[in-house]
N, C-alpha and C positions, 0 to 999 in steps of 0.2 A: 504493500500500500504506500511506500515511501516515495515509489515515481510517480502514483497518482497527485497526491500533496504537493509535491517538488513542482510536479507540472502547473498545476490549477494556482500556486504561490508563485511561480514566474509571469503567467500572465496577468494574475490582481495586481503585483508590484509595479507591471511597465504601465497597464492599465492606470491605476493612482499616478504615476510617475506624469502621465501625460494629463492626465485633469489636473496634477498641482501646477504642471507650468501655464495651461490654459488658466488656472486661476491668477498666478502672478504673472499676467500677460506677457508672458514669453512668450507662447504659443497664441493665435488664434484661428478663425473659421478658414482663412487664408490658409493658415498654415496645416488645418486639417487636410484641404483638397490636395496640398501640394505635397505629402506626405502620402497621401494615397495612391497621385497620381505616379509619385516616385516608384512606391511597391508596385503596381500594376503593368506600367512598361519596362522598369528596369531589375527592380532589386526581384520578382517575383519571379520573370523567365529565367534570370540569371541562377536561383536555388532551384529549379525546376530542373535544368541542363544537371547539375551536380548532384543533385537527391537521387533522379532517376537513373544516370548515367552508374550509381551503384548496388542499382535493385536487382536482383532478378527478378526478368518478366516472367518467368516460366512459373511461378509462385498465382498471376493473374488467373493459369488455367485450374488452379483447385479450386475444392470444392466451396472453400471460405468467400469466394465472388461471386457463388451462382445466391448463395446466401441474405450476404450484406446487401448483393440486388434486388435481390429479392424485398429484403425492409424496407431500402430506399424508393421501390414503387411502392409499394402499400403507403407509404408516409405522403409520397407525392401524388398518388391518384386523390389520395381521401381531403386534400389541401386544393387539390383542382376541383373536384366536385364540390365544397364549400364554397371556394371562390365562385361558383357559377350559379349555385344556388340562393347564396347568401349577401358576398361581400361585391361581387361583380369588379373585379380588379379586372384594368385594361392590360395588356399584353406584358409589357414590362414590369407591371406590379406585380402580374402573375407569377412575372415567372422569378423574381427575386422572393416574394412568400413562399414558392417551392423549395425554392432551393433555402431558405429557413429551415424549412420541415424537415428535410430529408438530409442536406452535408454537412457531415460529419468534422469535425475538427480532425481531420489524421496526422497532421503534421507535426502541427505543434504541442498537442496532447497524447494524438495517438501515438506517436514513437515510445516517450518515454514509459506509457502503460503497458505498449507490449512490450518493452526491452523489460522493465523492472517487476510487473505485477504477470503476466502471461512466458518470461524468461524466455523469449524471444523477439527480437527488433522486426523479423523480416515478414511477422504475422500482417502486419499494418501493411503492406506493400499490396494485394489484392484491395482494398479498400480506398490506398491511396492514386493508385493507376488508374480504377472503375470512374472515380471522381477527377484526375485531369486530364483524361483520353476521352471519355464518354458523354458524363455528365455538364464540365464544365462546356466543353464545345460548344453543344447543343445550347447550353443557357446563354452563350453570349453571341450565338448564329443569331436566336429570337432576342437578345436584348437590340442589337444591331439592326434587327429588320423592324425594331419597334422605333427605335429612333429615325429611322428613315422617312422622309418627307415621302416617300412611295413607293408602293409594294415592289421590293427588287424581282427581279428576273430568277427563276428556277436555277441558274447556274450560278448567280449569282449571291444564291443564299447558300450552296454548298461549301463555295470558293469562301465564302470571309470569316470562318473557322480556320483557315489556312492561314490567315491574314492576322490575327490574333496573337501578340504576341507571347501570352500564357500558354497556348496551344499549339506554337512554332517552335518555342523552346520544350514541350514535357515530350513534342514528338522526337525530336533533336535527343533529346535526355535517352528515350525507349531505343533509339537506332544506335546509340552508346551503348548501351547495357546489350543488346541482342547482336553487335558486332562483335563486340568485347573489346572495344575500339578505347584508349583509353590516351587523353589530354595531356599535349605537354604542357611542362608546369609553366610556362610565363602566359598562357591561355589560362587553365586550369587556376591559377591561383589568385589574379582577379576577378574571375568569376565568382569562387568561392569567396572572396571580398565582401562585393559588392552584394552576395545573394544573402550575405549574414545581413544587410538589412531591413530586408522584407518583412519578418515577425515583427522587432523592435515598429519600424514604420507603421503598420498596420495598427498596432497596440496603441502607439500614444496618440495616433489618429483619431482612434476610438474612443479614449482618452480624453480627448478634447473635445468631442462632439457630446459624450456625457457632462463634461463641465455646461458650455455653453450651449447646446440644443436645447431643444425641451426634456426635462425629465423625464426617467423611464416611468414609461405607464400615463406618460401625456405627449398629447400631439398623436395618438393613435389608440385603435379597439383593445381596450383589456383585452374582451373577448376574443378576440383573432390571437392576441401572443400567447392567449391562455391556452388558445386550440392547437396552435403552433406547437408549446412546448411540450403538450401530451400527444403529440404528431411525432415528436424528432424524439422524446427521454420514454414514451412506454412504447406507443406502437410499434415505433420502427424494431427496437431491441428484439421485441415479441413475435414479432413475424421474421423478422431475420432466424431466432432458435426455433420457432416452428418450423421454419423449412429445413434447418441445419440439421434437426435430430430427426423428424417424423419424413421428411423427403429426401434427406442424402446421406441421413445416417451417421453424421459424424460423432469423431468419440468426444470425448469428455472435456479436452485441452482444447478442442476446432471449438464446440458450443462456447466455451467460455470466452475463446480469445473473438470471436464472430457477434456475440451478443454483447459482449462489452465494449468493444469497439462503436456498434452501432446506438450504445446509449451514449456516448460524445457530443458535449454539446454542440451548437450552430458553430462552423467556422468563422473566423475573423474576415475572412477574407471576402465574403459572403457581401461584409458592409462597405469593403476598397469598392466591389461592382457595383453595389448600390450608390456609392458615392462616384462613382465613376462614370455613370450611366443618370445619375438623378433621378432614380426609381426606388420608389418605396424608401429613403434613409433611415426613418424613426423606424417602421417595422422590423429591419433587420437590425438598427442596434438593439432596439428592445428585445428581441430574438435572442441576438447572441448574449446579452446580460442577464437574462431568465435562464434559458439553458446553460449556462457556465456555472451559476451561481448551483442551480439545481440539481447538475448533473455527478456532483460530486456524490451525495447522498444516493444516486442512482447508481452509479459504475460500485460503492460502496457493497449494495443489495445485491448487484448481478455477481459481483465476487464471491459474497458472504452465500448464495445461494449455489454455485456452481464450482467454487472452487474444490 
């Protein structure tokens, strides 16, 4: 439980760290965009190229992906059918509320949970690939064709996933790792640089959008973060170990490492695209500061029941 703690006390510290300077106007709303939009073109592709370039992808084909996909559509269909019935969010709000629901933090929480509490690092690697090969693409295909003054062309919604600098670099990362192709270091080692700035970035960004935004649980629906985070901390977990044990059978170490993982609260990064995009901002801080807060007490329970 030491890496769980460890993890969730690194990001409340850069978190505060970045609402004290927005408090002592060091930071402000300026300085939120420009920190985000830092992580987003540079510091974010740049950790994407060096994370994945050391994963094996061949980890993507077990059974712990067909799982954790498994939750993250249950989480996101039942966030879509709400929004259609209920909240009626336009394209963009859409598709930033889903991706609340459903993406997991794997990076900056999930590593150190699987290295320290599941006793291996490479558990997280199916969950982390499914989310910047798959999922993220697609989300910022439709973020892109929402911003568009007019509906693009069929080729031209496939092509700007390509065009994505998050999704040029994690694919660049997979053709490292499946070559086995490996960076010389005056490459290699600013990359690594620059890619250590991406969490920090993202953090005090968010940071400072708690100081100075509206409060959490104002400027937007209780009710939706509420439905949100029993979306992404029970459903998702739950339907990921239904499938894991009653459809693929896995043993004992897959269910725990597969269901814990997928109680992780909302990524950070989740709010760089919302700020990045000006879609939905308050829903996804509010997101990821309910689910982070909460999720401790949750990865606690799936431990405490599976370990």
């Amino acid at each position: 439980m030491q890496g769980v703690l460890e993890g969730f006390a690194t990001i409340v510290t850069i978190i505060a760290l970045g609402a004290l300077l927005a408090h002592l106007g060091v930071l402000d709303m300026a300085s939120r965009v420009m920190l985000s939009r830092l992580a987003f073109f540079v510091a974010s592709p740049a950790l994407m190229i060096t994370v994945l370039g050391d994963t094996d992808v061949a980890d993507v084909l077990s059974g712990n992906l067909a799982a954790s996909a498994s939750g993250v559509a249950v989480s996101a269909a039942l966030y879509l059918l709400a929004t259609r019935l209920v909240w009626r969010h336009d394209l963009g709000d859409t598709v930033i509320g889903t991706l609340c629901a459903s993406y997991v933090n794997a990076g900056n929480l999930g590593i150190p949970i699987a290295a320290y509490v599941l006793g291996n690092a490479s558990l997280v690697a199916p969950t982390l690939l499914m989310q910047l090969l798959v999922l993220q693409p697609i989300a910022l295909a439709l973020l892109d064709t929402a911003g568009s003054e007019r509906r693009p062309s069929l080729a031209r919604m496939l092509s700007r996933p390509f065009t994505n600098p998050l999704t040029v670099a994690s694919i660049l990362g997979v053709l490292l790792s499946v070559t086995g192709v490996t960076l010389p270091r005056p490459v290699l080692d600013p990359l690594e640089l620059i890619g250590g700035m991406a969490v920090p970035s993202m953090l005090l960004a968010y940071g400072v959008s708690l100081r100075l935004g509206p409060r959490p649980g104002h400027g937007t629906s209780a009710v939706e973060i509420g439905y949100i985070t029993v979306l992404k901390l029970v459903v998702q977990p739950v339907a990921a170990y239904a499938v894991a044990r009653f459809a693929l059978g896995l043993d004992d170490h897959a269910l725990l490492a597969v269901t814990g993982l997928s109680a992780l609260p909302t990524a950070q990064n989740i709010f760089v695209h919302a700020t990045r995009y000006g879609r939905a901002e308050v829903i996804a801080r509010d997101s990821i500061f309910v689910t982070t807060v909460l999720s401790v007490p949750a990865v606690f329970v799936v431990a405490a029941l599976l370990a």
